[in-house]
C-alpha positions as CSV (number, residue, x, y, z in Angstrom):
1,X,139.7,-130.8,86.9
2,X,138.2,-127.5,87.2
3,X,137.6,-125.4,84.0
4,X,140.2,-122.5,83.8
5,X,137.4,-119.7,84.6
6,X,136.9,-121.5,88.1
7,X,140.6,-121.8,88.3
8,X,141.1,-118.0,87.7
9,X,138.6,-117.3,89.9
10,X,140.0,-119.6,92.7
11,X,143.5,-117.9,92.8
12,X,141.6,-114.5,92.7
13,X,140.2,-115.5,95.7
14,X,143.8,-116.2,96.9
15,X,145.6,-113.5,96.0
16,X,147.7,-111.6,98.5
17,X,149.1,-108.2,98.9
18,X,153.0,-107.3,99.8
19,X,151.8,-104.4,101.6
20,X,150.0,-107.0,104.5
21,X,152.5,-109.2,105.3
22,X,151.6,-109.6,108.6
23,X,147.9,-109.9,107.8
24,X,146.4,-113.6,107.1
25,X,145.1,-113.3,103.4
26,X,141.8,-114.6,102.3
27,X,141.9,-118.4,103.3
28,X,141.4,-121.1,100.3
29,X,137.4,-122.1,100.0
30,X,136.7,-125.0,101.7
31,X,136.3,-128.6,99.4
32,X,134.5,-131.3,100.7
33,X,135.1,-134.4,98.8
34,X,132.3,-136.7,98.6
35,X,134.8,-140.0,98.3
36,X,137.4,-141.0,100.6
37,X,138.9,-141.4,97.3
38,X,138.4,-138.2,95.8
39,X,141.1,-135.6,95.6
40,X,140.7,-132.2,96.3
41,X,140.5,-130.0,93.4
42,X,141.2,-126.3,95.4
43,X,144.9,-128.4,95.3
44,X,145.4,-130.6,92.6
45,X,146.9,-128.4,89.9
46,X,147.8,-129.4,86.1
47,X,150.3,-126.6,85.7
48,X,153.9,-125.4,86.2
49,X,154.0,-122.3,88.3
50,X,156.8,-118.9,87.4
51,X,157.1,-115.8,88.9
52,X,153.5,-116.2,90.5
53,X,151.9,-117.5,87.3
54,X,151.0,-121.1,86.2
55,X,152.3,-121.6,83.4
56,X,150.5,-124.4,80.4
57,X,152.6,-126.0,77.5
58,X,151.9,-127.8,74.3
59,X,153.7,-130.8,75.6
60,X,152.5,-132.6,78.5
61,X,152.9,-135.9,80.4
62,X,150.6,-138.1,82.5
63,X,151.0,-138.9,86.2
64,X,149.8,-142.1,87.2
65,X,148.2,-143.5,90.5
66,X,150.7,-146.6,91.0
67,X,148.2,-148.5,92.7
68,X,145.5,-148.9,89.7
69,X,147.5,-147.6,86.9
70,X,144.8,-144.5,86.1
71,X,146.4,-141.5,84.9
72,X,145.4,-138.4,87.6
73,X,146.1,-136.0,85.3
74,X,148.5,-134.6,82.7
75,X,150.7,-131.8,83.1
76,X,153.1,-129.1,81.3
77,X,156.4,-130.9,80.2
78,X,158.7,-128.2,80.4
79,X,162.2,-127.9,78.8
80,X,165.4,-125.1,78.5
81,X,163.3,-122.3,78.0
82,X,160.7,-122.4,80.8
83,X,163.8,-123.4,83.0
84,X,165.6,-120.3,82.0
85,X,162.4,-118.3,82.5
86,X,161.9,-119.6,85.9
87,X,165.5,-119.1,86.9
88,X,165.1,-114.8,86.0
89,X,161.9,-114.9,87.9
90,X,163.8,-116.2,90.9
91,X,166.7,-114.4,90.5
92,X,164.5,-110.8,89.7
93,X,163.1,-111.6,92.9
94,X,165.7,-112.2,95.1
95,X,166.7,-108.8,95.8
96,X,163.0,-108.0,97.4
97,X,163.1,-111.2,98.8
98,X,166.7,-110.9,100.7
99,X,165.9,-107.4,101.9
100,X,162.7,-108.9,104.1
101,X,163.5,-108.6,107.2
102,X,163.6,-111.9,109.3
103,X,160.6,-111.6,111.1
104,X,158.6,-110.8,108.0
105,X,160.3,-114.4,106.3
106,X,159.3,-116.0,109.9
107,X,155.5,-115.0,109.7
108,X,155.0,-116.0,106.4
109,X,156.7,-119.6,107.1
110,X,154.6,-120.2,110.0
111,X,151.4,-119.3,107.8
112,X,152.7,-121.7,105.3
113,X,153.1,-123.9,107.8
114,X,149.7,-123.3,109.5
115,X,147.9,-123.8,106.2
116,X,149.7,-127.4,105.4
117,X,148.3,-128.4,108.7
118,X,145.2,-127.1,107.7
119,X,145.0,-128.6,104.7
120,X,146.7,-132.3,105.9
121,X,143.7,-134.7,104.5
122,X,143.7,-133.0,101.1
123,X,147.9,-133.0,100.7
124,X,147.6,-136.7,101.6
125,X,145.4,-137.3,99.1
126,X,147.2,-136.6,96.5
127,X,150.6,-138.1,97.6
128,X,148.8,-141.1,98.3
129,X,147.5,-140.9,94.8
130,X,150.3,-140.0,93.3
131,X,153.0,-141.8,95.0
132,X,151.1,-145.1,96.1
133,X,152.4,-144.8,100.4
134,X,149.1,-145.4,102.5
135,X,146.6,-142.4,103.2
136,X,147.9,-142.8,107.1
137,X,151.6,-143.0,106.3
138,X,151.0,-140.2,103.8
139,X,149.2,-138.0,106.4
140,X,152.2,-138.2,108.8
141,X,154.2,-137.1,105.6
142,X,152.5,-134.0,105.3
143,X,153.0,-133.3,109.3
144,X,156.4,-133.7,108.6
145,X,157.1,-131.7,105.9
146,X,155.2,-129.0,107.7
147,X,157.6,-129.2,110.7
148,X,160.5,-128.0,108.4
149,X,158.4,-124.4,107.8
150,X,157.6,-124.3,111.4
151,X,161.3,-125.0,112.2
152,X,162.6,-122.6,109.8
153,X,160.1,-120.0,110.7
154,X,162.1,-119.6,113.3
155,X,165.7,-120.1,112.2
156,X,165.1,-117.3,110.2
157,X,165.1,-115.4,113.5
158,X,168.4,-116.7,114.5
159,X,170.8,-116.1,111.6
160,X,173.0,-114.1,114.0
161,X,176.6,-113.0,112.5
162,X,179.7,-111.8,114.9
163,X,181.6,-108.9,116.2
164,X,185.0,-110.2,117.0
165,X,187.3,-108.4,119.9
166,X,189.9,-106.3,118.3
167,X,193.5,-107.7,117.6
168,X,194.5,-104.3,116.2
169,X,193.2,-100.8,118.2
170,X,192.2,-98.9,115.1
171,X,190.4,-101.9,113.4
172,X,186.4,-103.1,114.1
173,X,185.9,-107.0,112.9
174,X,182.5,-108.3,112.1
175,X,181.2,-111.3,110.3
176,X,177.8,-110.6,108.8
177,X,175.1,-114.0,107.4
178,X,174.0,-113.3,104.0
179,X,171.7,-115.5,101.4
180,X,173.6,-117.0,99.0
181,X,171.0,-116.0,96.1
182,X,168.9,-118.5,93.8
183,X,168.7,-121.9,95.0
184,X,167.5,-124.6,92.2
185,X,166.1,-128.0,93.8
186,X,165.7,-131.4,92.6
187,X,163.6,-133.6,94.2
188,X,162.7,-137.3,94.7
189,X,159.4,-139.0,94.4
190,X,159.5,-141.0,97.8
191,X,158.9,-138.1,99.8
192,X,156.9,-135.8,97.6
193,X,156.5,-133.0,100.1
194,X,158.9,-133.6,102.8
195,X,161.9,-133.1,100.6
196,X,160.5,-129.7,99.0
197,X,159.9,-128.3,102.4
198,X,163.0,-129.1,103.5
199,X,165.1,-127.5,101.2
200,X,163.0,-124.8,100.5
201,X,162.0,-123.9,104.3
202,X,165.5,-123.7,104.6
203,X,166.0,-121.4,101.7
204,X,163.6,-118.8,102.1
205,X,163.9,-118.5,105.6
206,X,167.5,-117.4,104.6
207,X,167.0,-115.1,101.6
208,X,167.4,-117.2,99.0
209,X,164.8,-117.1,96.1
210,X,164.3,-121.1,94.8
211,X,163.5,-123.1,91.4
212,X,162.5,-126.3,92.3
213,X,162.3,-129.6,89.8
214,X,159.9,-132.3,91.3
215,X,160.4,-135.9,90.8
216,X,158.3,-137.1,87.2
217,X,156.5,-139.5,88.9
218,X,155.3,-137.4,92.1
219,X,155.1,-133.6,90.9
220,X,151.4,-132.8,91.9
221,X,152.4,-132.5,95.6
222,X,154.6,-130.1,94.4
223,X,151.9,-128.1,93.1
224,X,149.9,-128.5,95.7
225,X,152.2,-125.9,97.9
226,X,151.5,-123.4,95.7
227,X,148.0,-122.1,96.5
228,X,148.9,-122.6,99.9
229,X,152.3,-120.7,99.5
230,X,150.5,-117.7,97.8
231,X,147.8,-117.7,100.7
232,X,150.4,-117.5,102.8
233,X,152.1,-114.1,101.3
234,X,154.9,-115.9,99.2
235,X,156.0,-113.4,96.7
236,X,156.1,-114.1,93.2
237,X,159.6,-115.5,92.0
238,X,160.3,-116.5,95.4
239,X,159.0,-120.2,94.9
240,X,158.8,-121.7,91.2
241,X,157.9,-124.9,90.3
242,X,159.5,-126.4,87.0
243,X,157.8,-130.1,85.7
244,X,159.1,-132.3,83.3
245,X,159.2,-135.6,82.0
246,X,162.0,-138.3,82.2
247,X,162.8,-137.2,78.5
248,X,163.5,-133.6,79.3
249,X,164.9,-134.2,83.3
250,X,168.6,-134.2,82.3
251,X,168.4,-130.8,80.4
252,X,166.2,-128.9,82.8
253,X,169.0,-130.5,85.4
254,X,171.7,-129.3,83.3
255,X,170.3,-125.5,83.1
256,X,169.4,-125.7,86.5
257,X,173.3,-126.5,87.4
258,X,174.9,-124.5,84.7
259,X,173.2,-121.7,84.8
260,X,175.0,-118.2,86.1
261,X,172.0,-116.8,87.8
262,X,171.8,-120.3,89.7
263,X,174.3,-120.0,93.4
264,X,172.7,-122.8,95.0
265,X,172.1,-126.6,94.0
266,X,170.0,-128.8,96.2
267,X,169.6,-132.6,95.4
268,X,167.8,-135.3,96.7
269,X,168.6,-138.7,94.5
270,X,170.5,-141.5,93.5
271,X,174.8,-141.4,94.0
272,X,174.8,-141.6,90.0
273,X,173.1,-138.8,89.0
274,X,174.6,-136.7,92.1
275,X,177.8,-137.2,91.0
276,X,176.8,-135.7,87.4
277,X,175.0,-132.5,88.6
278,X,178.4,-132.1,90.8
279,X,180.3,-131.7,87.5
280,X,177.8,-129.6,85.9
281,X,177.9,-127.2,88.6
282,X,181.3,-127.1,88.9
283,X,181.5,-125.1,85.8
284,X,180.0,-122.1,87.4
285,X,181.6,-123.0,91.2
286,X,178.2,-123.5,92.8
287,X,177.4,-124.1,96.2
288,X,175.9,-127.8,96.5
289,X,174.2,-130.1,99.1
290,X,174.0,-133.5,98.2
291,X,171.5,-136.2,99.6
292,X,172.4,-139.4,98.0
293,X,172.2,-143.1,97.9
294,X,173.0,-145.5,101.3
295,X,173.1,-148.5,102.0
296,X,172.2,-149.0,105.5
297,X,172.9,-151.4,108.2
298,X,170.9,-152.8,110.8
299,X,173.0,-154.5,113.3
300,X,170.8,-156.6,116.5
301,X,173.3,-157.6,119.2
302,X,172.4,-160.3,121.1
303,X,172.1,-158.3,124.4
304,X,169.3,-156.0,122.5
305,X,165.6,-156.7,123.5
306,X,164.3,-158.5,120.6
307,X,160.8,-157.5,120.5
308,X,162.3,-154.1,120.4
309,X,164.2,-154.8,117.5
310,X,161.5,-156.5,115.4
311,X,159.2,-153.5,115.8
312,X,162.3,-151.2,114.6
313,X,163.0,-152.9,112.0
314,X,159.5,-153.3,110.5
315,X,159.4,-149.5,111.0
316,X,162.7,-148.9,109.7
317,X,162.5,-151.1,106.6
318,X,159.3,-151.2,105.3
319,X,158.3,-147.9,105.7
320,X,157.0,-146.3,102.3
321,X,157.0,-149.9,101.0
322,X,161.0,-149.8,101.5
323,X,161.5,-146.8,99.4
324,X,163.3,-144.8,100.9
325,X,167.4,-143.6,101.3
326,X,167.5,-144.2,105.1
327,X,165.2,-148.2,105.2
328,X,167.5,-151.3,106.2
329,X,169.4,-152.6,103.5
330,X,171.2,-154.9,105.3
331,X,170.3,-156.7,108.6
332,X,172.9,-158.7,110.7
333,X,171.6,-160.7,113.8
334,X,174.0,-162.0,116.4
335,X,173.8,-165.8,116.3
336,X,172.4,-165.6,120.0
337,X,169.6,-164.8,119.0
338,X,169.2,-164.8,115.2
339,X,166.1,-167.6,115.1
340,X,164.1,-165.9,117.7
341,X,164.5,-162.7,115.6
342,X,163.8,-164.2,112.4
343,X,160.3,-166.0,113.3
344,X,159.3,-163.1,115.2
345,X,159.8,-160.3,112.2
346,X,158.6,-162.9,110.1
347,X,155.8,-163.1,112.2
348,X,155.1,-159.3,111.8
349,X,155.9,-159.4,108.2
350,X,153.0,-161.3,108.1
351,X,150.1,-159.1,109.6
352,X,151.5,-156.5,107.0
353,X,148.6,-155.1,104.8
354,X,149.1,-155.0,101.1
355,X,146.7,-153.0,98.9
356,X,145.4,-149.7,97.9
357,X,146.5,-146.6,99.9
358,X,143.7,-145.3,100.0
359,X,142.0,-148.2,101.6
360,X,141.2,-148.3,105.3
361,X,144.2,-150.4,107.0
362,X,146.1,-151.2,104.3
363,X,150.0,-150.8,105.7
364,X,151.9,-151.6,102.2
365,X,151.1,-150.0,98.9
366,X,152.5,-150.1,95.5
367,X,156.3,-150.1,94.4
368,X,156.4,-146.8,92.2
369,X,157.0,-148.6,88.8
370,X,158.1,-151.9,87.1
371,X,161.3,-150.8,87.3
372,X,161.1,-150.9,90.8
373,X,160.2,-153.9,91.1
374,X,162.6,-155.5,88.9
375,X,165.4,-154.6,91.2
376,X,163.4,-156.2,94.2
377,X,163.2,-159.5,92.1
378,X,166.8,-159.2,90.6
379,X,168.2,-158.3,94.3
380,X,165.9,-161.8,95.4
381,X,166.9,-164.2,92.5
382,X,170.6,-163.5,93.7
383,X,170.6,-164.1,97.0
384,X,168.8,-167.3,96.4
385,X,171.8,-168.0,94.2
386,X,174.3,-167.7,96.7
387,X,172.5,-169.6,99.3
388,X,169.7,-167.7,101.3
389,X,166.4,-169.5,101.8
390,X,163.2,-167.2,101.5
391,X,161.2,-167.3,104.7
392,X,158.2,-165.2,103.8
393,X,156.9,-163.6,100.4
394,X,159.6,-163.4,97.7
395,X,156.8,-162.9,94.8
396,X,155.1,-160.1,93.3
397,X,151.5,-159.9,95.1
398,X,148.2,-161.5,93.7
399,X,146.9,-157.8,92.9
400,X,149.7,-157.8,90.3
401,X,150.9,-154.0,88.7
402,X,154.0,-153.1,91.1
403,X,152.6,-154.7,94.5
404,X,154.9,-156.8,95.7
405,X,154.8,-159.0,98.9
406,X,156.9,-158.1,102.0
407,X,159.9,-160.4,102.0
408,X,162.2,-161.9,104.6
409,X,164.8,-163.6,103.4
410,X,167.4,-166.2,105.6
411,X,171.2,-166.7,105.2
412,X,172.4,-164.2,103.0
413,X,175.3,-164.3,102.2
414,X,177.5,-160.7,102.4
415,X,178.2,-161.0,98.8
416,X,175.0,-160.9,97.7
417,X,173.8,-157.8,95.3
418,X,171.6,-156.9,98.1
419,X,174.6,-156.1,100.4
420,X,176.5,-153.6,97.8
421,X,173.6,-152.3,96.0
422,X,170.7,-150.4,97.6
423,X,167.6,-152.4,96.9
424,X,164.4,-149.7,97.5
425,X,161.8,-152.2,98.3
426,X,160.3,-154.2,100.5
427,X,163.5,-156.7,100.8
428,X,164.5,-157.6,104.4
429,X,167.7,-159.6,104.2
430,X,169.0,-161.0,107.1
431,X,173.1,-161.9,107.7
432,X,174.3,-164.1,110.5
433,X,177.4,-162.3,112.9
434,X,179.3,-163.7,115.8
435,X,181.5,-161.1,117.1
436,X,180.8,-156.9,117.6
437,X,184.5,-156.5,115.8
438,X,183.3,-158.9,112.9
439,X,179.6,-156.5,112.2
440,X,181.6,-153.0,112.5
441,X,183.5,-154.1,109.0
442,X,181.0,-155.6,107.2
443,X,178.6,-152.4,108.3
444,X,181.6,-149.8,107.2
445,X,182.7,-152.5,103.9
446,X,180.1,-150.4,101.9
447,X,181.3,-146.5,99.9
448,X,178.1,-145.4,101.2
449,X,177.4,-143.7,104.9
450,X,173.6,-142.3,105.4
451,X,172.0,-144.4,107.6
452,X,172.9,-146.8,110.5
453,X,170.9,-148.8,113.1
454,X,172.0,-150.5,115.9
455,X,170.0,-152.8,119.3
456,X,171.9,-153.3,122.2
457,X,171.6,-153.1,126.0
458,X,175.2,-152.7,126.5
459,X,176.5,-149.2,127.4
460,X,179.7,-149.8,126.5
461,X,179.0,-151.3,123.6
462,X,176.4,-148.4,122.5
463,X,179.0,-146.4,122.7
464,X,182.1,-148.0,120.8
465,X,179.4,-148.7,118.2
466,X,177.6,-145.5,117.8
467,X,181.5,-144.2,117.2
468,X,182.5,-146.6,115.2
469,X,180.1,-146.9,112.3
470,X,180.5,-144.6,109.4
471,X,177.5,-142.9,108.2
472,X,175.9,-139.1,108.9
473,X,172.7,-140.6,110.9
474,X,173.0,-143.5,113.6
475,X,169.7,-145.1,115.3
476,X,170.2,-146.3,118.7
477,X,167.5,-148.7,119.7
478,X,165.6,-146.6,117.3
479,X,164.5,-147.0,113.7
480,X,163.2,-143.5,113.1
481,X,165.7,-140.8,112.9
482,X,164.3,-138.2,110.5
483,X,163.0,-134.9,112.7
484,X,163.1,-131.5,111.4
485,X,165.6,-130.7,114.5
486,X,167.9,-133.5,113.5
487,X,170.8,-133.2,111.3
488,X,169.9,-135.1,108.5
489,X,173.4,-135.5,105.8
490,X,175.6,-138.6,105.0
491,X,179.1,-139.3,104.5
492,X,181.5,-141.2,102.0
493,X,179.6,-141.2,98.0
494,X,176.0,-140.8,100.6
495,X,176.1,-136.8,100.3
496,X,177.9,-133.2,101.1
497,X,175.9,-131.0,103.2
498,X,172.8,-130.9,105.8
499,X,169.9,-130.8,106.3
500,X,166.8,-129.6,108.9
501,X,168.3,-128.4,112.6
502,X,170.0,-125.7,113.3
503,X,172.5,-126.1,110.6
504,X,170.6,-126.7,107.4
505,X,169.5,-122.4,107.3
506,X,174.1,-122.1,106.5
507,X,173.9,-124.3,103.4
508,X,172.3,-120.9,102.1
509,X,174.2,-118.5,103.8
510,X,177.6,-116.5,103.0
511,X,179.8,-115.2,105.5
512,X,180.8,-111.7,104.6
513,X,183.7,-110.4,106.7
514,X,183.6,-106.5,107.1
515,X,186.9,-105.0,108.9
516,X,186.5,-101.1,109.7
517,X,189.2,-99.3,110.1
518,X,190.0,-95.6,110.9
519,X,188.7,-96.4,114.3
C-alpha cells in the first residue's frame, strides 16, 4: 500500500471543482504494474469513504484472495456511528445533488463511465483478487457494470413527467418525477462492481444521494469507484461507502433501514436476510427493491438443438464458479434426448479450467469460502442419497482451499435438497422429464421466481412456455440474460422491484401531482 503522504498527494491530484462540471478534471496518474499479478495501487484503497473523505478506524478486518488465502489488505470495520455519519453526509448533500440539472447528472455518469473503461485491467484486478472469478470473466464484469452509468447517463435525460388534458375548465393537471432522497445499498460479493453500479447509476442519475454497504468479503471493488467517481465530478455526500465486517453487518443494516434520513433501501442477497431488512424498514415506511434468492430452472425439450443447449448451460451455470442468483439450479432433459445431453456437457465440463484467476486460461476459480463449499458437498451427498449417480467431479479439487471440481450429476431425483434450496456452486444436476405439462410444475413447484431457461425449436411451444413459467427473467435458447437495458427483478419470495432498463431510474423517483386551479 502506498504511505498516506502519497495517498494525500494522489487524491490532490484528483480533486475536482463544482464550478467545472462539464470540464474533464485531472485524470488519475497512470500505474503500470510490473506483475500480471500485481494490483494497482492508484485503486486499491484501505479506507471507508464519507462526505468526500476516507475515513480510518481503530478496528479493522482483513480481505482475503480466495484463491491462496493471503490477506490483500485490511480495512476500517465500521459500526452505528460511521453509518449514521455517512447517512447526514448523504442526506446534507441531497438537496445540491437533486437540484443538478439532468444534463449536468448525465455528463458526470458518462465520465464515470468513460473512466471504468479506462481503467478495466486494473478494476479486474482487484475483483479477481478479491472475489476469486477469472481475470477474463472479471474484465467482462467491469464492462458490465460500466454499461449501467452509460445507460443511466442517459435516463437521466428522460425522466419526463405529464400534463394531463383538463376534465375541469378552471383546473391545469400535471404529474411532475422527483428523487425520492437518500438511497442506502447493500451489496453482494459475486458481482462486486456490477451490483454497485447498478443501483447507484440508477440513483444518481435520479437525484438521489446513496450510502452503500459492500459485501465483507468483496469491498475493495467498492473502493475502487471512488477515485474514479471523484475524477469524474461526483460531489461529496453524493456516493459514500460504509465497510464492515460480518460481526458489525446486521447493525450497520439495521441503521441503514431504520434510519429517518434513509427513503430508499436497495438489496442485493439472500431471501433470509431480505425478508429482515423488509421489517426493519417498515418502521419508517421505506421505499424498497429487493433482489433475492432463485432457484432456477433449466428446461431442454427434446426438439431444442443440443449442442446449443450444452454451451448455454455451461454458460449459464458455471459462470462465476456457479455463484450467482440467476446460474441453473435445476436442469430437466427430455428423455429424447437426455443421454446425448448428458455426455456431451459432461464432455465440456471436462475441458473446464480450474485454478488461479489470475492465471492465463484458467475458466473456474475458487468458491468464496468453506462455507461455500460445504453447501456444494452437503447439496452432493444428498442427491447421492436419494439415487443420483455422479458422472463427473463431485470432490473438492486437488489444489484444496475452496476449489472445488465442476460436477455433473445423473438421476436426481426432484426431491433432492438441490431442487428446493439454491446451491451457489458449481453443481449441475440433471432431472429426467417426459411431457412439456409435466416440466412447467416441477419448474413453478419452487416459492422462488428470478430466473428461467428454456431450449426448444418449437414455436408454439416457446411460446406457451415463455408464458407459463413463473419467474421475472426467462432465457429462450439463451443462457445470458443480464444487460443493462433488460429488466432485471424476480417474482414470488425472489424480489420486489427492478432493475437496469428503462424502469430501474422509477425505483427512485416520486410522482408529485400538482393541480392549478384559478385558471
Amino acid at each position: 500500500m502506498q504511505s498516506i503522504l502519497s495517498t494525500i498527494c494522489l487524491f490532490r491530484q484528483c480533486a475536482w471543482k463544482v464550478s467545472a462540471l462539464h470540464k474533464h478534471p485531472p485524470r488519475l496518474p497512470s500505474c503500470r504494474l510490473h506483475q500480471s499479478s500485481r494490483i494497482n495501487d492508484c485503486l486499491l484503497r484501505d479506507q471507508a469513504y464519507i462526505g468526500g473523505s476516507w475515513v480510518s478506524s481503530n478496528n479493522s478486518f482483513p480481505v482475503i484472495n480466495p484463491a491462496n488465502g493471503i490477506e490483500i489488505t485490511s480495512i476500517p470495520d465500521l459500526g452505528v456511528t460511521e453509518t449514521t455519519d455517512a447517512i447526514q453526509a448523504a442526506y446534507d448533500a441531497f438537496q445540491g445533488w437533486s437540484e443538478t440539472t439532468a444534463k449536468e447528472r448525465s455528463v458526470i455518469l458518462r465520465r464515470w463511465y468513460d473512466l471504468m473503461i479506462e481503467n478495466q485491467e486494473e478494476l479486474a484486478k482487484i475483483l479477481t483478487a478479491e472475489m476469486g472469478k477469472p481475470l477474463a470473466e472479471a474484465k467482462g464484469e467491469i464492462l458490465y457494470a460500466a454499461s449501467f452509468f452509460d445507460w443511466f447517463s442517459e435516463e437521466a435525460k428522460r425522466c419526463y413527467g405529464d400534463v394531463l388534458p383538463t376534465i375541469v375548465k378552471s383546473k391545469r393537471m400535471m404529474f411532475l418525477k422527483q428523487p425520492v432522497g437518500v438511497a442506502a445499498m447493500i451489496t453482494p460479493w459475486n458481482f462486486p462492481s456490477a451490483m454497485i453500479t447498478r443501483k447507484v447509476g440508477a440513483a444518481l442519475a435520479a437525484g438521489c444521494t446513496t450510502v452503500v454497504k459492500p459485501a465483507e468479503d468483496t469491498p475493495l471493488s467498492a473502493l475502487a469507484l471512488i477515485p474514479l467517481a471523484e475524477e469524474a465530478g461526483v460531489p461529496p455526500g453524493v456516493f459514500n461507502v460504509v465497510t464492515c465486517s460480518r460481526d458489525h453487518a446486521a447493525e450497520v443494516g439495521k441503521v441503514l433501514c431504520e434510519s429517518p434520513l434513509v427513503s430508499k433501501i436497495s438489496f442485493t442477497g439472500s431471501t433470509a436476510t431480505g425478508k429482515i431488512l423488509l421489517q426493519q424498514a417498515s418502521s419508517t415506511v421505506k421505499r424498497v427493491s429487493m433482489e433475492l434468492g432463485g432457484n432456477a430452472p433449466f428446461i431442454v425439450f427434446d426438439s431444442a438443438s443440443v449442442d446449443a443447449a450444452v454451451d448455454g448451460a455451461i454458460a449459464c451455470k458455471f459462470r462465476g464458479m456457479g455463484q450467482t442468483c440467476v446460474c441453473a439450479n435445476r436442469i430437466y432433459v427430455q428423455d429424447g434426448i437426455y443421454t446425448e445431453f448428458s455426455q456431451k456437457l459432461a464432455a465440456k465440463i471436462s475441458n473446464l479450467v480450474i485454478g488461479d484467476g489470475m492465471e492465463s486460461g484458467v475458466t473456474q476459480g475458487p468458491l468464496i469460502n468453506d462455507k461455500a463449499v460445504e453447501k456444494v458437498e452437503r447439496h452432493i451427498d444428498d442427491a447421492i442419497s436419494r439415487g443420483a449417480k455422479v458422472l463427473t467431479g463431485g470432490k473438492r479439487h486437488k489444489l484444496g482451499r475452496t476449489f472445488f471440481e465442476p460436477t455433473l450429476l445423473l438421476d436426481v431425483s426432484q426431491d433432492a435438497l438441490v431442487c428446493s434450496e439454491e446451491t451457489f456452486g458449481p453443481l449441475a444436476p440433471l432431472i429426467r422429464f417426459e411431457t412439456e405439462a409435466e416440466v412447467v410444475a416441477l419448474a413453478n413447484a419452487s416459492p422462488f421466481g428470478l430466473a428461467s431457461y428454456f431450449y426448444s425449436n418449437d414455436i408454439g411451444q416457446i411460446w406457451r412456455v415463455a408464458e407459463k413459467l413463473e419467474s421475472g427473467l426467462v432465457g429462450i435458447n439463451e443462457g445470458l440474460l443480464s444487460s443493462e437495458a433488460g429488466a432485471f427483478g424476480g417474482i414470488k419470495q425472489s424480489g420486489l422491484g427492478i432493475e437496469g432498463s428503462k424502469y430501474g431510474i422509477n425505483e427512485y423517483l416520486n410522482i408529485k401531482y400538482a393541480c392549478f386551479g384559478g385558471i
